[in-house]
N, C-alpha and C positions, 0 to 999 in steps of 0.2 A: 320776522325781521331780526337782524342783527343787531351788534349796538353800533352801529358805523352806518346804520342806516339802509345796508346791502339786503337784498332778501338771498337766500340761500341759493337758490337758481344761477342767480345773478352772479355770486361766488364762484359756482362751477361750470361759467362758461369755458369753452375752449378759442383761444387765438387760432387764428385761421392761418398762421403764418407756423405754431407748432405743429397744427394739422397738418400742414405742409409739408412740415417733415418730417414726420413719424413717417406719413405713406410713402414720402420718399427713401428714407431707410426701409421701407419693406417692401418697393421695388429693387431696388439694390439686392437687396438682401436674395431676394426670390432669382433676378438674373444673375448671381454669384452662385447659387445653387444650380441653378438650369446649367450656366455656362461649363462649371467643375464637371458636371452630369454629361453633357453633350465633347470634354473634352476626354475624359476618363475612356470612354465609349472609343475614342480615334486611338487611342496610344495603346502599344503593347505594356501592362503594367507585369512585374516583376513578379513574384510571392512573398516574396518580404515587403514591397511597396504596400499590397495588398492587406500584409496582414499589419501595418502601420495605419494603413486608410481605416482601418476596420474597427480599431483603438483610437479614434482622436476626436470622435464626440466625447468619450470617457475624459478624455486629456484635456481639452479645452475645458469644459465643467470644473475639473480637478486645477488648473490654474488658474480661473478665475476667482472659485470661493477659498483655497488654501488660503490665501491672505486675511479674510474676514475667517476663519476658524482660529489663524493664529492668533490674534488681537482679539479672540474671541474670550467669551468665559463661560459657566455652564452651561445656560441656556443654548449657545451654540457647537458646545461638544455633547450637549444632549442629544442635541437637532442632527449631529453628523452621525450618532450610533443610531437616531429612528434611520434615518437613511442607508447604512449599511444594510440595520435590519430588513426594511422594504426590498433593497436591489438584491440581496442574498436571496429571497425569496420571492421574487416575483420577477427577477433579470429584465427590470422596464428600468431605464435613466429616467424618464419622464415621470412616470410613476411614485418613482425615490424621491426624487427634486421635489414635488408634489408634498411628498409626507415633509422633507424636509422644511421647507418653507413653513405649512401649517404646524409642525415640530417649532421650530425658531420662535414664532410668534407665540405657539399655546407656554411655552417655559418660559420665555422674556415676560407674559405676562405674571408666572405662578413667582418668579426671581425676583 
């Protein structure tokens, strides 16, 4: 038990109302994929569309963390050479993301 009286369990219940929507962001999530999927497949796409489409898992990644690397300090320009390192040689984003994350965290802790 805690000192508030909570036993630990008890602490990491989940709301059945965030459950709610977590799953609903990842039906969402799943019919925005299908949908892209099922619309790409109807339309004549271009070669530049294509080599645009083909580039923008990399680009979204890259604008979401750019902002937390700039406001960042070593720990996370550590975290962004393990991940060059990883994705130069292994060409997985998932992969990279992966070392990076575990990167982030293993330097925030040595910092």
């Amino acid at each position: 038990m805690t000192g508030n009286g909570l036993l630990e369990w008890e602490m990491l219940a989940l709301e059945p109302i965030v459950v709610g929507v977590v799953l609903a962001m990842a039906v969402v999530t799943y019919l925005t994929k299908v949908g892209g999927m099922w619309l790409v497949r109807h339309v004549d796409l271009s070669e530049r569309l294509e080599a645009g489409l083909s580039v923008l898992p990399g680009a979204i990644v890259i604008a979401i963390l750019a902002p937390e690397l700039a406001a960042g300090g070593p720990a996370e320009w550590g975290a962004a050479g393990v991940v060059l390192l990883v994705m130069w040689r292994t060409d997985s984003i998932l992969l990279a993301l992966c070392a990076g994350v575990a990167g982030v965290v293993f330097l925030r802790a040595l910092v």
